[in-house]
C-alpha positions in Angstrom: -46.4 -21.2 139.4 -49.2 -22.5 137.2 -48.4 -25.2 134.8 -48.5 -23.3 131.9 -46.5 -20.6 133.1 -43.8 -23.0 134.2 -44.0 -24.7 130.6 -43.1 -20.7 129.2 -40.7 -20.7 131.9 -39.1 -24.0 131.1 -39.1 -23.5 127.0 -36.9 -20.1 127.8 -34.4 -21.7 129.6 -33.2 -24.2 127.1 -30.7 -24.1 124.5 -30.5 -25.5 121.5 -27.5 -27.1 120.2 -27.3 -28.0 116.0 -25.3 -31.2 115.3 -24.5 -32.4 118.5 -23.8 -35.2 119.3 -23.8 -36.0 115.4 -25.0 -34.1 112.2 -28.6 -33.7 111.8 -29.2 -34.0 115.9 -30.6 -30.6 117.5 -29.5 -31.4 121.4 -31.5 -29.7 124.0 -29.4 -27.9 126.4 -30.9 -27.9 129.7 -27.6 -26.4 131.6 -29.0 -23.1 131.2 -32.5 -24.0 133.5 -30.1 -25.8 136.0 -28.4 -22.5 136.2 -31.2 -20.4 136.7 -32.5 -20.6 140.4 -36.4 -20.4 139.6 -35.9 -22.7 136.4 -34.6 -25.7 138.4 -36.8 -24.9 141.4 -39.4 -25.0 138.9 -38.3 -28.0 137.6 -38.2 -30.2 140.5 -41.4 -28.9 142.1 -43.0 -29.6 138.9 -41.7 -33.2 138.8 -42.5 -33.9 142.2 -45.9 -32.4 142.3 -47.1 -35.0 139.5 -46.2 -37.7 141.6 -46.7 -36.7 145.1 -49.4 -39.0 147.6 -48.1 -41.9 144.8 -46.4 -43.8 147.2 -42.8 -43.5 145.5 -40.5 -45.3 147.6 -37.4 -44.6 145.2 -36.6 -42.2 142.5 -34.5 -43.6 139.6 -32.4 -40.9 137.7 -31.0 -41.7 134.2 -27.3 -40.8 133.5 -26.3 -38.2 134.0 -28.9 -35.1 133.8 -31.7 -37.5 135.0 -29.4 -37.8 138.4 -29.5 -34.0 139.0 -33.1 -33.5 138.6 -33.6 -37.3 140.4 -32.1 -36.4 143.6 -34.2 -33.3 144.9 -37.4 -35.4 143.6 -36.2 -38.2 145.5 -35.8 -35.9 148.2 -39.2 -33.8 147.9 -41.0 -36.8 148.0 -39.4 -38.7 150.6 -38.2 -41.2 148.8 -34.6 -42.8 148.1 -32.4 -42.7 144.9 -30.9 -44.6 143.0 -28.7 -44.3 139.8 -28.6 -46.0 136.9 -25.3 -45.6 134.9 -23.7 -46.6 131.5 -21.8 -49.3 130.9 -18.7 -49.8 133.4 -19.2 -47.0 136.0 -20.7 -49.1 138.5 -18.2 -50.5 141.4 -20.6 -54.0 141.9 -22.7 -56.7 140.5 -25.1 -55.1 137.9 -27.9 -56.4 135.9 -27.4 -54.5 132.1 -29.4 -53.5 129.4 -28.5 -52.5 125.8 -31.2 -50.4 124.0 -31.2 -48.1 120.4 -30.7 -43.8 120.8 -31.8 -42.1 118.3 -28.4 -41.3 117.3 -26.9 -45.3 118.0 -26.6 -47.8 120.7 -25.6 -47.8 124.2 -25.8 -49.8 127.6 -27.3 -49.2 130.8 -26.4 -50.8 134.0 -27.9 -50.9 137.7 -27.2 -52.4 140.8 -28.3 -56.0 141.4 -29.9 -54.1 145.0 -30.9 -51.3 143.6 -34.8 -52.1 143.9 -36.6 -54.5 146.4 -39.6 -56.9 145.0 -42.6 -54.8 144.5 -40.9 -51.5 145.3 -42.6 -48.6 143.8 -40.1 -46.8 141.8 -40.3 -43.1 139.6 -38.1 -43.2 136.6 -36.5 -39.5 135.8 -34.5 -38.4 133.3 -34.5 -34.7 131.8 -35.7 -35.3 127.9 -38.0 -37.8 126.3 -36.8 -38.3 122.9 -37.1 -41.9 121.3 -38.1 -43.4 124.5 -35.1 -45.8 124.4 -33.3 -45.1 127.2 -36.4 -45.3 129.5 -37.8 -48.2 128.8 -34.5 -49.9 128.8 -34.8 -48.2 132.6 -38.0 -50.0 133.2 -36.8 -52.8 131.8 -33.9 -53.1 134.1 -36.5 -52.2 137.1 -38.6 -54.6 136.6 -36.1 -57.2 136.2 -35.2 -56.5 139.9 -38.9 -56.7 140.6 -39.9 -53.2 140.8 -43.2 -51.5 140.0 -43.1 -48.3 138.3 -45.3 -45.9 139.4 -44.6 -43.3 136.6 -41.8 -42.0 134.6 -41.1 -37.9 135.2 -39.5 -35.5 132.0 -38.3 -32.1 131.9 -38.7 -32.7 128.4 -41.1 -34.6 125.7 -39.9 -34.0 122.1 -42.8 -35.4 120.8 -42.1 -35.7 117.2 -39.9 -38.9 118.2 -42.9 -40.6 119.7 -40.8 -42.1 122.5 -44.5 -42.6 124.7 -45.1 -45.4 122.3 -42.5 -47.6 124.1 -44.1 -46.7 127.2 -47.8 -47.2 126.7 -48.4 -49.1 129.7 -47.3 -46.5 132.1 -47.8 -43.0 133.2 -45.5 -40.7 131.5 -45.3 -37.1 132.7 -43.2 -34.2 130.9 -43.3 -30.5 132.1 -42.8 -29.8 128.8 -43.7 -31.1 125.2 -42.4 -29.8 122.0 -44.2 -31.2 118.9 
């Protein structure tokens, strides 16, 4: 499937949601594309095709849609996975990371093994919004001494400009909405 075919694909496959998960927020929806066979192949072939011959050694999926998508790029690519949670779902030592949503504040945590020195690590999560969350990912990454190879989105809502907390790495999205 060309790339802007899968983009027309992707686009009518998600749902939008008014005032969720507080007035004024319009929540993409992407259970309907997970649904759809084609959609979420689509969807993780698209991720993993950007990033293949990279070298990934582990995919990192955001909580919680980044882990669905995560896992079959991890596995495309040959790579491992790893999740990183919220706050107090994690069974061992963690390192943690607070960081601003467009809609408030939350916390992120990862396993204190989670990435080896100089592992090269792929950051997906399912939307690009204020870019918050992600680079609080890198920033946990990197912490553990991790180099990110690239950071992989179903979808960019451009309008927040989330890229410009990520400048200094690749940032991928199979779809943008401006």
């Amino acid at each position: 499937m060309g790339v802007e075919a899968r983009a027309l694909t992707l686009a009518s496959l998600l749902r939008d949601i008014p005032d969720f998960p507080s007035p004024g927020i319009v929540f993409k929806d992407i259970t309907p594309l997970l649904a759809d066979a084609a959609g979420f192949a689509a969807t993780v072939d698209g991720l993993a095709d950007l990033f293949v011959g990279r070298g990934v050694d582990r995919v990192v999926g955001v909580e919680a849609r980044g882990f669905i998508v995560g896992a079959p790029v991890a596995y495309r690519l040959g790579a491992g996975f790893t999740p990183v949670r919220k706050a107090g779902k994690l069974p061992w030592s963690v390192e943690a990371e607070e960081y601003a949503l467009e809609y408030g504040t939350d916390r992120l945590e990862i396993h204190l093994d989670a990435a080896a020195a100089g592992e090269r690590v792929l950051v997906v999560d399912d939307v690009l919004a204020t870019g918050g969350t992600a680079a609080a990912t890198v920033r946990l990454l990197e912490r553990l001494g991790a180099e990110i190879v690239g950071l992989g989105f179903i979808l960019e809502l451009e309008f927040l400009h989330g890229r410009d907390q990520l400048i200094r790495y690749e940032v991928e999205s199979l779809l943008v909405v401006e």
